[in-house]
Residue frames relative to the residue before (quaternion, step in Angstrom):
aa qw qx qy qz dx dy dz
X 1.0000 0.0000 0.0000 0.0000 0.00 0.00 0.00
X 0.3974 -0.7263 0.5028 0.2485 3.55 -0.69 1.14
X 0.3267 -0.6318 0.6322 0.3073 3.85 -0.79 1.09
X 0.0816 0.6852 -0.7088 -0.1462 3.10 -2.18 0.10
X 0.6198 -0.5801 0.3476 0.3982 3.11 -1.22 0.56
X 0.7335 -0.4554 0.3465 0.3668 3.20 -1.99 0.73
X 0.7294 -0.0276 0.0518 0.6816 4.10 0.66 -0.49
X 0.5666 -0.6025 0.3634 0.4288 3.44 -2.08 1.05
X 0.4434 -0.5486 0.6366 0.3117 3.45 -1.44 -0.31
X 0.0774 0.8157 -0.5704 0.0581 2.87 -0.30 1.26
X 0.4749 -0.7127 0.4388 0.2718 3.63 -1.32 0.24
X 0.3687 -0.8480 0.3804 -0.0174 3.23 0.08 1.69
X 0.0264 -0.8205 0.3802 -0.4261 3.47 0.03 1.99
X 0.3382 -0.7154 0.5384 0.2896 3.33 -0.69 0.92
X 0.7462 -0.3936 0.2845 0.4553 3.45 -1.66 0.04
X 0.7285 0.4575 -0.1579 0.4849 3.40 0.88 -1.18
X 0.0772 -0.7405 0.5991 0.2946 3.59 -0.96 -0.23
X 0.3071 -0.8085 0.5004 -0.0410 3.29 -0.18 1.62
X 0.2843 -0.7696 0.5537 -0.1425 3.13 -1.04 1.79
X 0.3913 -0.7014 0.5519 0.2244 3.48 -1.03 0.68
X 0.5549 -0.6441 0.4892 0.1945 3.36 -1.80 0.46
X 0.0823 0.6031 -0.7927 -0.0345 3.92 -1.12 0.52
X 0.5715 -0.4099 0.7104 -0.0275 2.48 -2.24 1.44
X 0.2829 -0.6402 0.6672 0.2549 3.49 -0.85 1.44
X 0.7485 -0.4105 0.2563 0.4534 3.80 -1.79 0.81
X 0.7547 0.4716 -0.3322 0.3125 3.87 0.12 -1.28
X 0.6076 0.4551 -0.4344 0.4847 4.04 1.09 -0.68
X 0.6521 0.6794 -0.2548 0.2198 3.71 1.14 -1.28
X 0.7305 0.1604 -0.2479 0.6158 3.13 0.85 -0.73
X 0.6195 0.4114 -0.5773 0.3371 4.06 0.44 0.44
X 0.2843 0.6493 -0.5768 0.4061 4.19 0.84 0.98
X 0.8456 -0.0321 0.0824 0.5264 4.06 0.42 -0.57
X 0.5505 -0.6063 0.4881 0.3018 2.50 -1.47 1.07
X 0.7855 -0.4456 0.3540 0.2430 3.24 -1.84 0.29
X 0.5807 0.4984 -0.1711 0.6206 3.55 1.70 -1.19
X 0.2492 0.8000 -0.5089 0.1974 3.88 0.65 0.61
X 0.6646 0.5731 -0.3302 0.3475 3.57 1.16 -0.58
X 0.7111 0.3443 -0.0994 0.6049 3.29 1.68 -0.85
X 0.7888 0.2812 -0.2741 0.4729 3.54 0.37 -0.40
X 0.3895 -0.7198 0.5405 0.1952 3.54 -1.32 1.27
X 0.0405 -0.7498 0.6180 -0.2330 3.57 -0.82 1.93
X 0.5733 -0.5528 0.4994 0.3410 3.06 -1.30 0.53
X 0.5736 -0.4883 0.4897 0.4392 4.05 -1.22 1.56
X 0.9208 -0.0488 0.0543 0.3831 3.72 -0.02 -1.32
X 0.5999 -0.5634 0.4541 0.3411 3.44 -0.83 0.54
X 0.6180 -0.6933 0.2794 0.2437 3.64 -0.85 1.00
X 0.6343 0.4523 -0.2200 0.5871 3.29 1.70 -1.08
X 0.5082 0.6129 -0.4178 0.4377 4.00 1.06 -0.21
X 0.7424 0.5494 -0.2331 0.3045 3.14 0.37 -1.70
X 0.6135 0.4659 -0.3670 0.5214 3.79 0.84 -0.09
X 0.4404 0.7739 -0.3145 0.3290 3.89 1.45 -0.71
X 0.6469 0.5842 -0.1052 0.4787 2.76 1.08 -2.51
X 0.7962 0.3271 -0.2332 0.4524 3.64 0.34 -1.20
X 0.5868 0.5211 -0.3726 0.4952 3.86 0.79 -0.11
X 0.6381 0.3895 -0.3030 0.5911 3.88 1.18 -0.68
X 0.6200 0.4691 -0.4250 0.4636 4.05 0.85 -0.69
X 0.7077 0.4757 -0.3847 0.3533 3.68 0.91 -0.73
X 0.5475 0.6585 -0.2922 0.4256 3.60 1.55 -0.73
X 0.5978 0.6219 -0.1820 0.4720 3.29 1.33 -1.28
X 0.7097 0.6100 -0.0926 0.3400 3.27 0.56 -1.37
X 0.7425 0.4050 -0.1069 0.5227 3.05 0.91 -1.66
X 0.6459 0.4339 -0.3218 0.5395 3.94 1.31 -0.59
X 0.5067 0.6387 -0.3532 0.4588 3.75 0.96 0.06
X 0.8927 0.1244 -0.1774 0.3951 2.50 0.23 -1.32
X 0.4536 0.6240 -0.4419 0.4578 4.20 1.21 0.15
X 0.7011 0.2888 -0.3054 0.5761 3.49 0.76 -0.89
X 0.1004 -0.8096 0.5513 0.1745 3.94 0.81 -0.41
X 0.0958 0.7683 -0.5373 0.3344 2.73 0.52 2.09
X 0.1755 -0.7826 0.5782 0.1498 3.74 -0.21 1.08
X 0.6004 0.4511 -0.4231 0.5069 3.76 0.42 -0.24
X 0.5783 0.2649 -0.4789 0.6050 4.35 0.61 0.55
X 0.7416 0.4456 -0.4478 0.2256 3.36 0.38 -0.67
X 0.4388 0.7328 -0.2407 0.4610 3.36 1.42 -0.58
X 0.6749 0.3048 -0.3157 0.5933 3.79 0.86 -1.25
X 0.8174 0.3114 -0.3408 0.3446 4.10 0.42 -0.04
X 0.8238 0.2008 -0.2718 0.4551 3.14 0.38 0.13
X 0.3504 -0.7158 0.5973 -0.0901 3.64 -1.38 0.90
X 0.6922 0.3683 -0.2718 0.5580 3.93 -1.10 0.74
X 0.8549 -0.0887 0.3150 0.4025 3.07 -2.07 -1.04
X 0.8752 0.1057 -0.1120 0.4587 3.41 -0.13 -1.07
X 0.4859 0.5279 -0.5758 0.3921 3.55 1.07 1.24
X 0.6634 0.4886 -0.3520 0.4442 3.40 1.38 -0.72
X 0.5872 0.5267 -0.3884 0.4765 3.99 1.25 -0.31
X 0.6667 0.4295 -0.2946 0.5331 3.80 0.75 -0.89
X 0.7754 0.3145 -0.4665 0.2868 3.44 0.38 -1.15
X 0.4790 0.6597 -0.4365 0.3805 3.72 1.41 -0.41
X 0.8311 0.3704 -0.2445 0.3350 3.57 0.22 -1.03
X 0.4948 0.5567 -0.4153 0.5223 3.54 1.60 -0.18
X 0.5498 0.4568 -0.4402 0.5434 4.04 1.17 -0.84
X 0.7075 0.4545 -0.4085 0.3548 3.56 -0.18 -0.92
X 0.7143 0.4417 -0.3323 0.4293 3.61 0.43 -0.90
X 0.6586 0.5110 -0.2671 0.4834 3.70 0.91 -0.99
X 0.4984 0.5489 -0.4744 0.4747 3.68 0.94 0.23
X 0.6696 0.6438 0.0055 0.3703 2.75 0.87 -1.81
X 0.7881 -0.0546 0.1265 0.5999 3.45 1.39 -1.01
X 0.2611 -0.8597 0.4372 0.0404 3.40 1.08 1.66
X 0.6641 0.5738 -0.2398 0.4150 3.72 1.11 -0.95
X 0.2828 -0.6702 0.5589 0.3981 3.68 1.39 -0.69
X 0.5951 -0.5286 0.5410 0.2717 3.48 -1.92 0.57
X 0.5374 -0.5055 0.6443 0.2012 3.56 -1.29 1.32
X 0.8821 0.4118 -0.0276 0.2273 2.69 -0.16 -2.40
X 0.2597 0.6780 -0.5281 0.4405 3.93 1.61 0.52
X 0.2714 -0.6241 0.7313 0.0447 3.05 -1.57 1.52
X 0.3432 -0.7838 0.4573 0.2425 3.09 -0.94 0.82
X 0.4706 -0.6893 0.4473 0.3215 3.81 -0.92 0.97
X 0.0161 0.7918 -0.6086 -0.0489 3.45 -1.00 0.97
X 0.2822 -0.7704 0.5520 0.1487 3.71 -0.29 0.79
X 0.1430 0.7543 -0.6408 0.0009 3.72 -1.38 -0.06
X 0.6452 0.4891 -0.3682 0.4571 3.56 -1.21 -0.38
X 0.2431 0.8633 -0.4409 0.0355 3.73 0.97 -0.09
X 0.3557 0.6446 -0.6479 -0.1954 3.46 -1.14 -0.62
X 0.5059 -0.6373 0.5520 0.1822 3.53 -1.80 -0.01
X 0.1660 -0.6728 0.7123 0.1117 3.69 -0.77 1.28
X 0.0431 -0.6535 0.7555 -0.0202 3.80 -0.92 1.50
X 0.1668 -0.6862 0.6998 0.1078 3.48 -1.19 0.66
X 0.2893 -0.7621 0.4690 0.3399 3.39 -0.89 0.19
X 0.0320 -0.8546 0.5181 0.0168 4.01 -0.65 -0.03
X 0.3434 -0.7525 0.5097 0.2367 3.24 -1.46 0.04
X 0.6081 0.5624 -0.1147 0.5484 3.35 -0.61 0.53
X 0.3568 -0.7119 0.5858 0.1506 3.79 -1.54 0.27
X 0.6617 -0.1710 -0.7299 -0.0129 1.86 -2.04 1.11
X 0.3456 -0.8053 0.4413 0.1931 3.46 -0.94 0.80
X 0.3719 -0.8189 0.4248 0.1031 3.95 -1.17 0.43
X 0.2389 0.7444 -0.6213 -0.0524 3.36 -1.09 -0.44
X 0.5055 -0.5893 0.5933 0.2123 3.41 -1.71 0.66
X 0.0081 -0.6341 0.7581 0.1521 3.48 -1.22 0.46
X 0.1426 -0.7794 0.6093 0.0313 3.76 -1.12 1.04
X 0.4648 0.7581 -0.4475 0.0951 3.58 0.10 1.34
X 0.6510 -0.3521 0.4473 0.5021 3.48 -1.59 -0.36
X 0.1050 -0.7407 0.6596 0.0731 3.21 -1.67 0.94
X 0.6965 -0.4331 0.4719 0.3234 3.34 -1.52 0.11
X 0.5407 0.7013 -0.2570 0.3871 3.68 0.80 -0.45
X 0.8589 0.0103 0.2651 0.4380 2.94 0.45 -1.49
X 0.2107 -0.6876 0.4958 0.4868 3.97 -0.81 -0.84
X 0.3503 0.6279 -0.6384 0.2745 3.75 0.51 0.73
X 0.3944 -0.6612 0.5845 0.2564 3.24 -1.55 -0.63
X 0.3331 -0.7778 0.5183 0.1245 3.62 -0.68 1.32
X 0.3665 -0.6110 0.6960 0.0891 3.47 -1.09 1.05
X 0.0632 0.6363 -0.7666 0.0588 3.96 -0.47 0.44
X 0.3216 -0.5198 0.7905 0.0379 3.85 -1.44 1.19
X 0.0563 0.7355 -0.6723 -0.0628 3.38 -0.91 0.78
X 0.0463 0.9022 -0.4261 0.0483 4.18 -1.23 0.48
X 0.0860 0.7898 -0.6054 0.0475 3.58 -0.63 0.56
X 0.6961 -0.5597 0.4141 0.1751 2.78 -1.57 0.88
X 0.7535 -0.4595 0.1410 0.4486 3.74 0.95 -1.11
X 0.7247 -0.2965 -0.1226 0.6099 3.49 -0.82 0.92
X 0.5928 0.7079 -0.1885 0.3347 3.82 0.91 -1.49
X 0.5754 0.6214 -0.2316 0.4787 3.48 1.79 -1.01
X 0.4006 -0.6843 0.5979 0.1174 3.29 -1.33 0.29
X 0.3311 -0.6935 0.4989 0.4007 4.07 -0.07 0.66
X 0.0782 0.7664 -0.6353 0.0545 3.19 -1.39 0.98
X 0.2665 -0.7789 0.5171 0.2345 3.64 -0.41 1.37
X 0.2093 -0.7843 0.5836 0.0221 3.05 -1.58 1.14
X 0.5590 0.4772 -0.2292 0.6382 3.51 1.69 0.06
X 0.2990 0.5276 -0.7931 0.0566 3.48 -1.61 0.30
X 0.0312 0.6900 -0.7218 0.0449 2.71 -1.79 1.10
X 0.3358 -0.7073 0.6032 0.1520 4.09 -0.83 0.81
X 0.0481 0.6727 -0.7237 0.1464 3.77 -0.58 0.94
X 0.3283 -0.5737 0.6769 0.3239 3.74 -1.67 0.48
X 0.8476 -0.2143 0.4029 0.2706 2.56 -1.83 0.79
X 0.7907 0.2167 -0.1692 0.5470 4.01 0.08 -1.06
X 0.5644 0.4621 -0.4286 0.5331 3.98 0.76 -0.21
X 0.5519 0.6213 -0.4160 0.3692 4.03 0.53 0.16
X 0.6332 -0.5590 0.5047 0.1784 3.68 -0.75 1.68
X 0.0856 -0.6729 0.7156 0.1669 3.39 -1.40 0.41
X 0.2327 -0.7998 0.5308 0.1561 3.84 0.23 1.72
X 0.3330 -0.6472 0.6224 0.2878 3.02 -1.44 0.26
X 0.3986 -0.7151 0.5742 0.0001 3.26 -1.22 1.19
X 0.1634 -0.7796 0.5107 0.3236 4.12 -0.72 0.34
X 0.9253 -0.1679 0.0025 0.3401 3.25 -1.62 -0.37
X 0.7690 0.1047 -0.1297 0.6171 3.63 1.57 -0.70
X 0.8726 -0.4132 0.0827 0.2470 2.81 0.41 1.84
X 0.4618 0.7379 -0.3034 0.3874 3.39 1.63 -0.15
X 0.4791 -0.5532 0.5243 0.4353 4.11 -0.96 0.42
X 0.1951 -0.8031 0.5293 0.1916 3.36 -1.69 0.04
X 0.2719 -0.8685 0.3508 0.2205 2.95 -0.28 1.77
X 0.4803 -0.6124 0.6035 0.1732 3.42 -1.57 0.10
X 0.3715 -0.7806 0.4245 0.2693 3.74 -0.90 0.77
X 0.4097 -0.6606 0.3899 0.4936 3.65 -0.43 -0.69
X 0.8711 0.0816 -0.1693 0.4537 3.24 1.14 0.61
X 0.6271 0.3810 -0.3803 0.5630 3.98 -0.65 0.20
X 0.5032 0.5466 -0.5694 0.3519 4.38 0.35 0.66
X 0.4478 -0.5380 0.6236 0.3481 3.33 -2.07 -0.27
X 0.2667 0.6407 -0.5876 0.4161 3.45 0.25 1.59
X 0.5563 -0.7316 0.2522 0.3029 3.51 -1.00 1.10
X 0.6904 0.0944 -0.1360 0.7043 2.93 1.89 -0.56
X 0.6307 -0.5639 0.4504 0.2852 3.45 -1.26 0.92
X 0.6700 -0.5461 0.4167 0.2816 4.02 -0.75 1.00
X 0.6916 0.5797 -0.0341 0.4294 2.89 1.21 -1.39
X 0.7236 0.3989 -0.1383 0.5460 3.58 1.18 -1.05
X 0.3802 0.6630 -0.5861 0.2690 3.84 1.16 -0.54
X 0.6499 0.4750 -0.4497 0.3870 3.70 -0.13 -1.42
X 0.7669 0.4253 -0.3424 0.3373 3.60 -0.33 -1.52
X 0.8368 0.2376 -0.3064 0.3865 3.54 0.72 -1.14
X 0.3818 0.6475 -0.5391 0.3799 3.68 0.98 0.67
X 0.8319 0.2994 -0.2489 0.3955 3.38 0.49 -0.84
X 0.4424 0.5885 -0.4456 0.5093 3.25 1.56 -0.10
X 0.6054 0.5314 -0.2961 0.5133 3.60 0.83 -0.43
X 0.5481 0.5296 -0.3255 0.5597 3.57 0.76 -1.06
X 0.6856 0.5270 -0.3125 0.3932 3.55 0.30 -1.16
X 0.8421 0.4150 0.2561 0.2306 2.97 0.26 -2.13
X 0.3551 -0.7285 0.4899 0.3213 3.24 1.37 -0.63
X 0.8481 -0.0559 0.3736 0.3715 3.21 -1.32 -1.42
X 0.5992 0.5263 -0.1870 0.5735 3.56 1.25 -1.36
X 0.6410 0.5399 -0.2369 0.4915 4.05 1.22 -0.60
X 0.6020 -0.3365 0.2024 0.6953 3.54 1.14 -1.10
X 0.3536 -0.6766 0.6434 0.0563 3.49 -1.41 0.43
X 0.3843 0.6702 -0.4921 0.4012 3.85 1.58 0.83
X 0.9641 0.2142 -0.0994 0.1215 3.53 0.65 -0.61
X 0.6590 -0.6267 0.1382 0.3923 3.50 -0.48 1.26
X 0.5762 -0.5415 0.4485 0.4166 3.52 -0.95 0.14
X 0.2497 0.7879 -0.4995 0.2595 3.38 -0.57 0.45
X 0.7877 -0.3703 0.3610 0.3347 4.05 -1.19 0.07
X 0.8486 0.1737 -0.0693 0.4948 3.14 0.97 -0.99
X 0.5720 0.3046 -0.3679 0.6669 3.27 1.40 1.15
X 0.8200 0.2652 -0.2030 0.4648 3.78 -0.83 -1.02
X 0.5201 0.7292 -0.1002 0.4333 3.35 1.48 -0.92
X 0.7709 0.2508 -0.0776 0.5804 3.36 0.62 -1.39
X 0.2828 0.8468 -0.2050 0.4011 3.30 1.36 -0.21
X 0.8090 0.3949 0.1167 0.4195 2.42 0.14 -2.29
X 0.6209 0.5262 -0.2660 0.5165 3.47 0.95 -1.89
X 0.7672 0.3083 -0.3544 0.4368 4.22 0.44 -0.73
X 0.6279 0.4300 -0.5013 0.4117 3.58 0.50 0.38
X 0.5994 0.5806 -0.2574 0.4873 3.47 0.84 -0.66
X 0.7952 0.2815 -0.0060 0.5370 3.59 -0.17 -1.55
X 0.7446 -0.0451 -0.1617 0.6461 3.64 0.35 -0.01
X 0.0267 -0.6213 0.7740 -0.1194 3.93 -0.20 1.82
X 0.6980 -0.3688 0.5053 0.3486 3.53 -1.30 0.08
X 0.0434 -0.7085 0.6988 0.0882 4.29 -1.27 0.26
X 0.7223 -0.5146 0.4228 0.1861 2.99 -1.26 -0.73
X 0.7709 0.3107 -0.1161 0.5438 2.23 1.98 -0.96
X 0.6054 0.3749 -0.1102 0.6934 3.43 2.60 -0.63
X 0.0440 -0.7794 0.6219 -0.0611 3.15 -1.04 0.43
X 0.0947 0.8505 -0.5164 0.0308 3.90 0.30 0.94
X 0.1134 0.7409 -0.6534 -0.1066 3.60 -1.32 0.55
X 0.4110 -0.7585 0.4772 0.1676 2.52 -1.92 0.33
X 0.2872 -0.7834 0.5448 0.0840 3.78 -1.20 0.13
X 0.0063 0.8477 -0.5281 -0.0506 3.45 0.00 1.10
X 0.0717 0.8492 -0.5232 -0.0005 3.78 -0.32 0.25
X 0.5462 -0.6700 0.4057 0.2969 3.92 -0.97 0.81
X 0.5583 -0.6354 0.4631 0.2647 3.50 -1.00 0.40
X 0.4762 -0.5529 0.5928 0.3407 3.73 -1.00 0.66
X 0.2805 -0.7760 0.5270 0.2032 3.30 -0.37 1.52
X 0.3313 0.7046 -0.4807 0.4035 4.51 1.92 0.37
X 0.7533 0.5008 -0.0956 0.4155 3.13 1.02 -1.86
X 0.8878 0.1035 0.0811 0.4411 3.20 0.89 -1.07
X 0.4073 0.8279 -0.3720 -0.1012 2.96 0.96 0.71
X 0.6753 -0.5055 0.2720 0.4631 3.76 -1.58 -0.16
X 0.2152 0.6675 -0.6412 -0.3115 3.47 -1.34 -0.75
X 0.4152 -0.7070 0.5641 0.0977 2.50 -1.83 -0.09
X 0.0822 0.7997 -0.5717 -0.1639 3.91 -1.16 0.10
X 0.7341 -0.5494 0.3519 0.1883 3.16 -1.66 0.41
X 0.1925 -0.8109 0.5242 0.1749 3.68 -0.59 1.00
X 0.5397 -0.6354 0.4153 0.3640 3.48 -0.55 0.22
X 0.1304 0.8200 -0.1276 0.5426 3.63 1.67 0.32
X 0.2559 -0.7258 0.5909 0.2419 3.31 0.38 -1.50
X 0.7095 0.2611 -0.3391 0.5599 3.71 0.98 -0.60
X 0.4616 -0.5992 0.6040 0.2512 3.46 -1.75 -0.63
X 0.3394 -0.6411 0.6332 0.2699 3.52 -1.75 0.66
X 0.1738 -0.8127 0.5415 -0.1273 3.60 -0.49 0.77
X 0.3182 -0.7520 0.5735 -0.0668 3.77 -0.39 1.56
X 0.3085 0.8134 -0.4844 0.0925 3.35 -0.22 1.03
X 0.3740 -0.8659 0.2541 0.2140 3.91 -0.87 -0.16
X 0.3309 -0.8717 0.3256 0.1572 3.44 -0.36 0.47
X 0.1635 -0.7837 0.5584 0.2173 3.79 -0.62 -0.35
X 0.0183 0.7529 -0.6571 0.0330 3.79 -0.73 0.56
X 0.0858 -0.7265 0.6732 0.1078 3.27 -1.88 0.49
X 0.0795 -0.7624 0.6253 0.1461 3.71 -0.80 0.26
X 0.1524 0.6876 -0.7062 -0.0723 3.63 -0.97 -0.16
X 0.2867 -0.6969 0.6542 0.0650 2.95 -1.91 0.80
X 0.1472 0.7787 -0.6038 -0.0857 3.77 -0.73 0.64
X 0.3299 -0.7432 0.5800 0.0492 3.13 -1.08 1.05
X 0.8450 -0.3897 0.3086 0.1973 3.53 -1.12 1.23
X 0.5987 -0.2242 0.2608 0.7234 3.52 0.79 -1.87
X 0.1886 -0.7399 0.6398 0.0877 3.15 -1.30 1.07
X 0.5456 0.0090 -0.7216 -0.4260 1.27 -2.40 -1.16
X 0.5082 -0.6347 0.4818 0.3268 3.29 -1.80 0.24
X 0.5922 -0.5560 0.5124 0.2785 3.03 -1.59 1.36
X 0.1375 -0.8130 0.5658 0.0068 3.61 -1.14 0.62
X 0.1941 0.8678 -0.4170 -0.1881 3.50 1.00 0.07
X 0.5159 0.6386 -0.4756 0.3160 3.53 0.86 -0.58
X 0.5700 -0.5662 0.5564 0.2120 3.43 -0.83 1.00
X 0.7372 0.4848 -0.2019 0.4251 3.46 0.09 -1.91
X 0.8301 0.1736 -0.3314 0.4134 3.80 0.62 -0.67
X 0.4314 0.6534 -0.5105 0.3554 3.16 0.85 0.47
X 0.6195 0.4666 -0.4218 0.4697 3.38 0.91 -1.18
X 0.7921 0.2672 -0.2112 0.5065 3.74 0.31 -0.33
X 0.4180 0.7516 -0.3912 0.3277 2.98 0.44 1.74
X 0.0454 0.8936 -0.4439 -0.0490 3.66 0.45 0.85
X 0.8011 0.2014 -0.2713 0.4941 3.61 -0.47 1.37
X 0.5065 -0.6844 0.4293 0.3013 3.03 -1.27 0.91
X 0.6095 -0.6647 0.4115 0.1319 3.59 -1.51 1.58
X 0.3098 0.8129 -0.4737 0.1373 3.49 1.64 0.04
X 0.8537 0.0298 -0.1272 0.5041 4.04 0.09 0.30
X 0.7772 0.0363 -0.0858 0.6223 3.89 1.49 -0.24
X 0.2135 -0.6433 0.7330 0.0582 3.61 -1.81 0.57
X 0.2216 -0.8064 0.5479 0.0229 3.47 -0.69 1.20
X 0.1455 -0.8321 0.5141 0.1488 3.85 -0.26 0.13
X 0.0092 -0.7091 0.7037 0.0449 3.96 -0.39 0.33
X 0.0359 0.6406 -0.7516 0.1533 3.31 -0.99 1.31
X 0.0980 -0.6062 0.7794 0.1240 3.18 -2.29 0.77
X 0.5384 -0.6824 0.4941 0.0192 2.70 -1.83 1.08
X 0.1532 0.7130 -0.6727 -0.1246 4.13 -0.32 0.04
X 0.0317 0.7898 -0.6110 0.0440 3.05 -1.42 0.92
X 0.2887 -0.8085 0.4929 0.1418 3.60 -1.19 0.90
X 0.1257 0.8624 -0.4821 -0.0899 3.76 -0.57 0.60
X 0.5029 -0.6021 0.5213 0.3359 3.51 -1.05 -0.04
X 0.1144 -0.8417 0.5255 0.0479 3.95 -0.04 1.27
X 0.2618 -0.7737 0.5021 0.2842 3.73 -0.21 1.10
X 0.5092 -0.4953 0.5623 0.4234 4.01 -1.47 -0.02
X 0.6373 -0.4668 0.5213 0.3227 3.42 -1.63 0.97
X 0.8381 0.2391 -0.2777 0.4041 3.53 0.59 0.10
X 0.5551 0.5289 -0.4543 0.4536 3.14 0.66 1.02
X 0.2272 -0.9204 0.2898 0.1315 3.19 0.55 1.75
X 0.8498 0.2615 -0.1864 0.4179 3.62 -0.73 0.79
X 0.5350 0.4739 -0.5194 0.4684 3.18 1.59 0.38
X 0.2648 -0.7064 0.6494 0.0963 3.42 -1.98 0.48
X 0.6927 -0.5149 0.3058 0.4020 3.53 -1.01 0.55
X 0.1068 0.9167 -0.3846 0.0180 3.77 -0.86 0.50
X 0.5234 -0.7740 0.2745 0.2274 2.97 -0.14 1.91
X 0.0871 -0.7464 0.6448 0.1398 3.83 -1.00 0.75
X 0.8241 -0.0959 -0.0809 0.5525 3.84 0.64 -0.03
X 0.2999 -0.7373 0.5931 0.1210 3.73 -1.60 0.27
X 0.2157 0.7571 -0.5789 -0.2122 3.46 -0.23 -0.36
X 0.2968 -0.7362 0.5946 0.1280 3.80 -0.37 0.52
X 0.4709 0.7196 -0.5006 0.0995 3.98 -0.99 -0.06
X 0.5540 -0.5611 0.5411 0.2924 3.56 -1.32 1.36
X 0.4067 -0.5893 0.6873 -0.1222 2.42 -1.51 2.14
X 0.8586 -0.1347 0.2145 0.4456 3.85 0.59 -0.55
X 0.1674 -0.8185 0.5491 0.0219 4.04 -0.25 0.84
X 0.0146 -0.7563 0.6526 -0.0438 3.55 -0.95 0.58
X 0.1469 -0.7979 0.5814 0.0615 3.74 -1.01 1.36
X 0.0396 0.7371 -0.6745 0.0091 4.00 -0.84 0.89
C-alpha cells in the first residue's frame, strides 16, 4: 500500500505572482546623482518613483500571462524574486503555453516612502491599492548602483487599518533605519537569526516576539498538524537568510520604533514509513528533483514585515503584520 502524507503539500502563494520593476537605461541612471556614495540624497527622485511602478506593472503582467520565468528573473531580485520566480517556473512546466485567463494587475491610490541615504544599494517603498483585492501592497523597491535597474525585492499585503503612520523628516522624506547600532529592541539586522532561533526554540531562542500566528501560532500548527505517525514523520529546519542575498531594511515610525522587511529560510521534509510519497500538488512536482521513494524535502523562503518597538518602550515586542512563505525548490530521496 502506497503511504501518503498526513495533508497535500502544497506550494503556498499569493493569488498573483508578483514581479519586480526595471527602469529602461535612460530613467535609471537619471534617479541620482553621480556623488551617491558620499552625499546623503533621496534613493529616488520624486517624479521617477511612480516610473519604476508603471514599468514593474508592465513587467509583471507579461510574466506572468506568458509565465515566462526567464523575464521574470531579469525583474525581480531578493525574497519575493526567489518565491515568484519559483512559482511562475512551476506553473510554466505545468502550462508551457502561459495563462490566457491572467488578469492583469493594475495598482492606483499610490504614494512613495523615499528615505534618503548615503552610499549603495539604495531603496524606496511604493505603498499602493491593487486590483486584487482591498488591502494595500508594500512593494520594497532596490538597486545596487546608478548602472542598476529598480527591482522589488519585498511585497507585503497589510489592510488598510494595519498601516504604520511613518515618520517622515524635514522635507517630507521617510526615515531610514540601519541594520545595526539603533534603539530598537532588536537590531534590523538580527530579525532573521532571532526568528528562526525562535522557530526553533521558543522563548529559550529569543524572547522579542509577540504571540500571534506567525510565532506561538506556527509553533503550535507544527506540533499539532504535523505530530509524528507511524506512518509520517515531518521535520522542520528554520535557518536565517544571507543578509548579501537578502538583505533587510527598514523605516521609521513616528512612534519611536520601526517597520522593517526582512527574510527567512525554512525546510520541511516528510518521510513516510513505505513509500513512494504521494505528491499531488502539481506545482511541487514540477519543481522536483529526485525520485520521492521514502522522503520529499521542501526549501522555502520567507518575506516578512514587522513592527520593531524602541528599547524604550517597555513591554512591547516585535509584531508580525504579514508573511508570505513559498517553495523555492523540492527534492525526493
Amino acid at each position: 500500500m502506497t503511504a501518503r502524507a498526513p495533508l497535500p503539500i502544497r506550494l503556498r502563494r499569493r493569488l498573483s505572482s508578483v514581479a519586480a520593476a526595471a527602469l529602461l537605461a535612460p530613467l535609471a541612471t537619471g534617479c541620482v546623482t553621480v556623488h551617491g556614495e558620499q552625499a546623503v540624497i533621496p534613493a529616488v527622485r520624486k517624479a521617477d518613483a511612480p516610473a519604476a511602478l508603471d514599468h514593474f506593472v508592465q513587467v509583471v503582467n507579461d510574466a506572468n500571462a506568458k509565465l515566462d520565468p526567464a523575464l521574470n528573473a531579469q525583474v525581480e531580485t531578493g525574497a519575493l524574486g526567489a518565491v515568484d520566480g519559483a512559482g511562475i517556473k512551476a506553473r510554466h512546466a505545468n502550462s508551457p503555453s502561459g495563462n490566457p485567463g491572467y488578469q492583469p494587475l493594475r495598482f492606483s491610490d499610490t504614494r512613495f516612502l523615499i528615505p534618503r541615504e548615503r552610499g549603495w544599494p539604495k531603496w524606496f517603498v511604493a505603498d499602493t491599492a491593487n486590483s486584487r483585492d482591498s488591502n494595500r501592497w508594500l512593494l520594497v523597491f532596490t538597486r545596487g548602483s546608478v548602472n542598476d535597474p529598480w527591482q522589488a525585492s519585498y511585497l507585503s499585503v497589510l489592510s488598510p487599518g494595519q498601516l504604520p503612520d511613518f515618520a517622515t523628516d524635514a522635507q517630507g522624506y521617510a526615515v531610514p533605519v540601519p541594520v545595526s547600532g539603533t534603539d530598537l529592541l532588536v537590531q534590523p539586522g538580527e530579525l532573521s537569526a532571532q526568528y528562526t532561533a525562535y522557530l526553533q526554540q521558543g522563548d529559550k531562542g529569543s524572547t522579542a516576539f509577540a504571540q500571534g500566528g506567525e510565532t506561538s501560532g506556527l509553533r503550535a500548527q507544527r506540533r499539532t498538524q504535523y505530530a509524528p505517525t507511524p506512518q509520517v514523520v515531518t521535520q522542520f529546519a528554520d535557518q536565517a537568510a544571507d543578509p548579501a542575498q537578502y538583505a533587510p531594511v527598514a523605516l521609521r515610525l513616528r512612534d519611536g520604533g520601526a517597520l522593517v522587511f526582512f527574510t527567512t529560510r525554512h525546510v520541511m521534509k516528510q518521510t513516510v514509513a513505505k513509500g513512494p510519497v504521494a505528491v499531488k500538488d502539481p506545482n511541487i512536482n514540477a519543481l522536483m528533483t529526485g525520485k520521492p521513494n521514502k522522503s520529499v524535502t521542501l526549501y522555502k523562503v520567507a518575506e516578512q514585515v514587522v513592527k520593531v518597538p524602541a528599547q524604550s518602550d517597555s513591554g512591547a515586542k516585535v509584531a508580525f503584520l504579514n508573511r508570505i512563505e513559498g517553495v523555492v525548490s523540492a527534492s525526493g530521496a
